[in-house]
LUMFI-208056 format. One record per atom (N, C-alpha, C, O): y, z, x. Coordinates in pm, whole numbers, plus 50000, padded with zeros to 5 digits. Layout:
<sites>
YZX ...
</sites>
This chain:
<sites>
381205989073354 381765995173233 381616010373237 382516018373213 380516012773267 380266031473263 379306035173431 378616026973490 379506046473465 378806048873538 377276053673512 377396057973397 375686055973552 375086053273569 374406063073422 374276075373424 374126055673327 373616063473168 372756075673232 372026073773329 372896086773181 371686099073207 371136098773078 371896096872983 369646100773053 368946101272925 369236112372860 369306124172894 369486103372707 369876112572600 369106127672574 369656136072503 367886130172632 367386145672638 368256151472718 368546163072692 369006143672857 369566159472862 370716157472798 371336167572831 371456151072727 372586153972646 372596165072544 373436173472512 370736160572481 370226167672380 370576182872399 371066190972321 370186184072527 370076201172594 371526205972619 371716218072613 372696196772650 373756199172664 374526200472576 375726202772594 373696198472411 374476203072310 374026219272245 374596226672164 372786220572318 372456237372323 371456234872182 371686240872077 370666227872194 369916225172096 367946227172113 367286221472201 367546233972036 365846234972105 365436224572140 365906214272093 364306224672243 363836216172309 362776203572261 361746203072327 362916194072161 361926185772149 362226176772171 363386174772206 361256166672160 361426147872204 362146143572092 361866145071973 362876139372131 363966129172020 363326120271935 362336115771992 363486115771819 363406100771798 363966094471820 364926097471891 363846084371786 364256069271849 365166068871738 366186062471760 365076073071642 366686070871559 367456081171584 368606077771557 367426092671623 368166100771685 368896101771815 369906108171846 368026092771890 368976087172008 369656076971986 370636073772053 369116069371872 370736058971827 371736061371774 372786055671803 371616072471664 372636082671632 373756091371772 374946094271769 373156092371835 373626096571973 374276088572035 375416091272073 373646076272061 374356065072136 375686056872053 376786052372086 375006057771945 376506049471819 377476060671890 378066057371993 377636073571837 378686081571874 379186081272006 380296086172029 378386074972113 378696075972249 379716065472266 380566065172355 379506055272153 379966039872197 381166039172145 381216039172022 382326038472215 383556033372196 384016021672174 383926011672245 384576023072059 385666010571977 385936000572126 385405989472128 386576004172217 387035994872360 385835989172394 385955978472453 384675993072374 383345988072490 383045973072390 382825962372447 383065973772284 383815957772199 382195958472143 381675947972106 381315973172137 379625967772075 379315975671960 379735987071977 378885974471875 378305977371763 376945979671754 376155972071809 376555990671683 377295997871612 378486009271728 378366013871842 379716009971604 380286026071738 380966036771668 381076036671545 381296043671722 381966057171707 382436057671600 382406069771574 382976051271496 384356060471402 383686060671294 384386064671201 381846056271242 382136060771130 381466077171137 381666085371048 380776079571243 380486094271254 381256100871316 381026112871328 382816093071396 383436104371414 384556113871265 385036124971242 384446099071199 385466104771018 384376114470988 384746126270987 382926111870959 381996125170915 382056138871020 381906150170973 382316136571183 382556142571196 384026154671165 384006166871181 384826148871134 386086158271171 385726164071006 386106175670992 385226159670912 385146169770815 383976180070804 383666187170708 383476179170913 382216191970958 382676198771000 382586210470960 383766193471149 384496202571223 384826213471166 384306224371189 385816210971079 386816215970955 385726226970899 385926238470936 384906225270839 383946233970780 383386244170830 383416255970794 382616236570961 381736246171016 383006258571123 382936270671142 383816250471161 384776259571201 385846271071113 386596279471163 385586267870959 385666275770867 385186288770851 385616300170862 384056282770819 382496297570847 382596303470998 382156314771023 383086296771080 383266308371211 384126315171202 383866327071221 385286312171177 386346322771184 386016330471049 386186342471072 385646328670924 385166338270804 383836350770893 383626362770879 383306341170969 382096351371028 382816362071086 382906373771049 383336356071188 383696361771307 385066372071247 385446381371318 385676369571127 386726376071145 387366376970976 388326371570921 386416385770933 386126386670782 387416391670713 387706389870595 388316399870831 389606408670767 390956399970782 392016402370723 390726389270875 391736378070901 392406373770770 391826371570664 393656373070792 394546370970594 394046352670668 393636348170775 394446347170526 393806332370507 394826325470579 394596314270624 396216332470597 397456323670657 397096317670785 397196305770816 396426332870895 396066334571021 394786325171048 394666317071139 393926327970954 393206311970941 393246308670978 392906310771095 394196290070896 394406284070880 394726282471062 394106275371141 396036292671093 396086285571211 395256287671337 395226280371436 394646298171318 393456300071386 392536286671408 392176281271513 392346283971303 391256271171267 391876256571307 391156247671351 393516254771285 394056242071326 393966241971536 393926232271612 393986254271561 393686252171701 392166249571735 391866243171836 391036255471636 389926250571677 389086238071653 388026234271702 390176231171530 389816211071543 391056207471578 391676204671475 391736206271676 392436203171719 391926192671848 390946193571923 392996182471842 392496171171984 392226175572114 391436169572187 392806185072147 393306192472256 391556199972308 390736197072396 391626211872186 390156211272187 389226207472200 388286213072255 389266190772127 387886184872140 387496180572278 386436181372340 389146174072320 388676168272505 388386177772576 387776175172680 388736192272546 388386198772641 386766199972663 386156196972766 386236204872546 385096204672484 383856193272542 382696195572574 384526181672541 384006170572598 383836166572765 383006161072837 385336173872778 385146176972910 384026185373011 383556182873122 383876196372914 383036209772988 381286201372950 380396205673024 380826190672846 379656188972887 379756179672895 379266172772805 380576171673029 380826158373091 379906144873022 378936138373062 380866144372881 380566133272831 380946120672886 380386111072834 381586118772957 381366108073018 380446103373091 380376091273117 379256115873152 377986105373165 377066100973076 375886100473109 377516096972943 376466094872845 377616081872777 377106073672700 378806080772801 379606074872705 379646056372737 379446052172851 379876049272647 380066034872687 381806031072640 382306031872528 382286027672740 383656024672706 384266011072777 383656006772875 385426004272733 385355988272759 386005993372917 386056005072956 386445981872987 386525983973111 388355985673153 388755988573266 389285982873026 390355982773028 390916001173017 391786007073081 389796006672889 390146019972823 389546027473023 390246034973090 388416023073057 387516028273204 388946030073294 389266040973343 389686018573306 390486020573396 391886026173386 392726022773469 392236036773261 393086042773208 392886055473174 392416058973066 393306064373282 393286078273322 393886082973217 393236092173167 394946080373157 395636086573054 395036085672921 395316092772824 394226076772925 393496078672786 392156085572789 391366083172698 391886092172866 390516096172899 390706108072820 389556112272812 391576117772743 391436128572679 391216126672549 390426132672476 392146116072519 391956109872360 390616106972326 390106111872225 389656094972447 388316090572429 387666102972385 387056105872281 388006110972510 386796127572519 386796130072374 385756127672313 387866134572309 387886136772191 387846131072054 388026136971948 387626120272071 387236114371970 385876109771983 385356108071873 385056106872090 384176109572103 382926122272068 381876120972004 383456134172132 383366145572074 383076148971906 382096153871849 384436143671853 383746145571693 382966139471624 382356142571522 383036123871727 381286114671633 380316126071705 379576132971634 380346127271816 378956139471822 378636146771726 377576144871667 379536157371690 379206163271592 379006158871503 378126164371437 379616147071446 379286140971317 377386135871346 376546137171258 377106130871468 375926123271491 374966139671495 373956137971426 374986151471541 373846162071536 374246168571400 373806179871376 374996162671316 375106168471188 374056159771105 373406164971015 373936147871135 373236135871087 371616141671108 370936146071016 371226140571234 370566148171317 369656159171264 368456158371238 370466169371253 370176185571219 370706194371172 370506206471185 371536187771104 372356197170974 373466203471024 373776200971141 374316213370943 375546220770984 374976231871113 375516232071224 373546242971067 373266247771157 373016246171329 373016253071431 372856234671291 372466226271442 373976228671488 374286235671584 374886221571405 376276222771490 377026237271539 377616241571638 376636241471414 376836253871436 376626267271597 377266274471673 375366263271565 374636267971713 375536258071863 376026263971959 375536242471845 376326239371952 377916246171996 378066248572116 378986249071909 379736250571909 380216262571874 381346263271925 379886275571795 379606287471831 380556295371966 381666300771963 379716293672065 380266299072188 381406291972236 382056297172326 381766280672189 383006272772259 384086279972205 384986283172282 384176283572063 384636287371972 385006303071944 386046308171901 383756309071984 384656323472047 385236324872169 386166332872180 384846318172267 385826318272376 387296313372327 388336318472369 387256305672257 388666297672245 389876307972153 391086309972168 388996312072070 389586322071965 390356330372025 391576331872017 389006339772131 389436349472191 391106346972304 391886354772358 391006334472297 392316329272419 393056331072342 393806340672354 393176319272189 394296319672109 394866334372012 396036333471975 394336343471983 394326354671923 394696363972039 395266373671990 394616365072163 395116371372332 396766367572296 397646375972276 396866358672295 398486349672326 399286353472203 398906350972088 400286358972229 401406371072145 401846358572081 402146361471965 401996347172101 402496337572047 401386323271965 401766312871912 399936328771985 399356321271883 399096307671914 398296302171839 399556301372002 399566292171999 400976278871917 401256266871930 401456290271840 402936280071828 404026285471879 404606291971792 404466285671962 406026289672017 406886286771986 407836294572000 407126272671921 408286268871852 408466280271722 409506286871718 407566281971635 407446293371547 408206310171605 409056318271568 407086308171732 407916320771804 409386325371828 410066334671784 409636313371929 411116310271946 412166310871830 413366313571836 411486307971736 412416307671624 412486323071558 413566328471536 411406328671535 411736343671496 412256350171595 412976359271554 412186349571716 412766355971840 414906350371792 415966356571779 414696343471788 416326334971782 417006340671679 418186344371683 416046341671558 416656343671430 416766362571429 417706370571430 415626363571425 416036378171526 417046384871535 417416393871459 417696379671652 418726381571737 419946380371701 421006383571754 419536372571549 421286365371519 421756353771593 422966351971578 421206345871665 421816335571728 420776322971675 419856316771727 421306322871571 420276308871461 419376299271545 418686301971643 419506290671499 417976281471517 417956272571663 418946265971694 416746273071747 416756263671884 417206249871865 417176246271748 417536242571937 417616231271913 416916219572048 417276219672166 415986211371993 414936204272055 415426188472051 415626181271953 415536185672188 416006169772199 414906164272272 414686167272390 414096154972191 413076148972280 413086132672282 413626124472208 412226131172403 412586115772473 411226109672477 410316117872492 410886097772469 409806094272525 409826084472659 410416074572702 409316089172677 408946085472917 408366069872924 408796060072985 407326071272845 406516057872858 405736059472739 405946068372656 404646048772728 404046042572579 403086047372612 402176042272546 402586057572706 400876050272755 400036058872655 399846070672682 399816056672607 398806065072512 397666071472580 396796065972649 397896094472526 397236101972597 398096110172701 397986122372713 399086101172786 399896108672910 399966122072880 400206124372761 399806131872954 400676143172921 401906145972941 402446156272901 402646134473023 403746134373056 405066122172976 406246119873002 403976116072860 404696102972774 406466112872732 407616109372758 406106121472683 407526128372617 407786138772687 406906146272730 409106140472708 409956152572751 410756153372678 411476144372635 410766171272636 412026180072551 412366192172565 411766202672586 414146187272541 414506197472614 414696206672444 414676202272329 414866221372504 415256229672390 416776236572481 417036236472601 417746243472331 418576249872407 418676260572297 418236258472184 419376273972339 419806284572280 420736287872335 420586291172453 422346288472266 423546298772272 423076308872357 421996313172319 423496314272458 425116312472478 423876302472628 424516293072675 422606303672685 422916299372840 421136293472833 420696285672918 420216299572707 419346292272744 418446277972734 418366273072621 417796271572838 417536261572845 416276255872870 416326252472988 415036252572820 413896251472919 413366235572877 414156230272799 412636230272901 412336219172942 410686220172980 410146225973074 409896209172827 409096204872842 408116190372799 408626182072724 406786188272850 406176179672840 404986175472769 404156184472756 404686164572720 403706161372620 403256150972629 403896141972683 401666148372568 401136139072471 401906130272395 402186118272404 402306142872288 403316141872168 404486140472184 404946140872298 405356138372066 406936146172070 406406162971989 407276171571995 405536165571945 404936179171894 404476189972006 404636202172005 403836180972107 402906190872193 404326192472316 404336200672407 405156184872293 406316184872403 407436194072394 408136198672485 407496196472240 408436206272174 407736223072197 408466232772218 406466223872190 405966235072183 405976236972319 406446248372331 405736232472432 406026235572570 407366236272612 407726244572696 408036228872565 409346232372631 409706246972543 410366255172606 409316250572403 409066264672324 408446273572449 409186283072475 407566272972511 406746282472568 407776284772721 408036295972766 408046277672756 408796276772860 410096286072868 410526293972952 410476282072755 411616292272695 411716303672654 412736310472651 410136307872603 410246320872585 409286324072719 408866335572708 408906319072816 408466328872965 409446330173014 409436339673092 410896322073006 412366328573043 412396343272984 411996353173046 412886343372868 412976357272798 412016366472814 412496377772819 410586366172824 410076374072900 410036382173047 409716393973062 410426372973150 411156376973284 412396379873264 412806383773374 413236380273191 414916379773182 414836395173150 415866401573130 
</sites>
């Protein structure tokens, strides 16, 4: 089912947390969140991952208010939807290789394409489980540095992170009205990054073509695609 459990201290340490001996209800708090709905055991994941995503939300509130006191509330908002975002969390999950701590059934084990979804939903029972744990500060301190790095990416990018948005003031702009986005879905598999493809077009010649998760995350790439045309053009 999983490859070989590493003890929950060093997970402890891999959430950037001071150094003491756990309790024994704190490593079950740990392990519930570890345990995936597929692994078919109880207790598992979703009721600290629902507590988690409304910490997320919060504590990722107070970071961007910290970090960025003159930010209008609009910029926020989307500031903040990229930092609880799914995308985020697997990554997140990725960089402190939760999968050597995680229990998952052997069907979800042998499905590459769902391994971003797990990461991330996994991910937010964590937080929900060191919120349980050690309060908002605790989370706070874990996630912190993930969080200005990430900022600093999305606030870099002239386009924010939505391009479809972009594309559209670029279009409207110009006088040549609104893109138009035809999307398909590829396969069912839940997670693919490649399940949907969409195409976008703009009068009089342009065309770009992209891929997704989503029909959302598929539209905004084939968006980004389209405007790194107009950027080289």
């Amino acid at each position: 089912m999983n490859q070989e459990q590493r003890p929950m201290q060093q997970l402890w340490d891999a959430l950037n947390q001071p150094s003491k001996p756990l309790e024994k209800s704190d490593k079950a708090l740990l392990q519930e969140a570890l345990t995936h709905t597929s692994s078919g055991l109880n207790p598992h994941h979703e009721q600290l991952e629902f507590l988690g995503d409304a910490v997320l939300r919060l504590t990722a509130s107070e970071f961007i208010a910290s970090a960025y006191p003159l930010m209008p509330v609009g910029e926020r908002s989307s500031l903040r939807a990229q930092l609880v975002s799914d995308r985020w969390l697997a990554e997140l999950g990725s960089t402190i290789e939760i999968e050597r701590w995680w229990q998952i059934g052997p069907k979800a084990s042998g499905d590459a394409t769902a391994a971003g979804t797990i990461r991330a939903e996994l991910s937010e029972a964590l937080i929900g489980a060191l919120y349980r744990i050690n309060g908002l500060t605790a989370v706070q301190q874990w996630l912190t540095p993930y969080w200005q790095r990430s900022a600093e990416a999305v606030l870099s990018d002239p386009h924010r992170g939505n391009c479809k948005s972009a594309l559209q003031e670029w279009s409207q702009g110009k006088g040549m009205g609104l893109p138009a986005y035809s999307s398909e879905e590829m396969n069912q598999r839940h997670g693919d990054p490649r399940r949907f493809r969409c195409r976008v077009t703009l009068p009089p010649k342009l065309a770009a073509e992209g891929w997704g998760r989503s029909r959302r995350e598929a539209e905004q790439q084939a968006a980004r695609a389209a405007l790194d045309q107009l950027t080289c053009s």
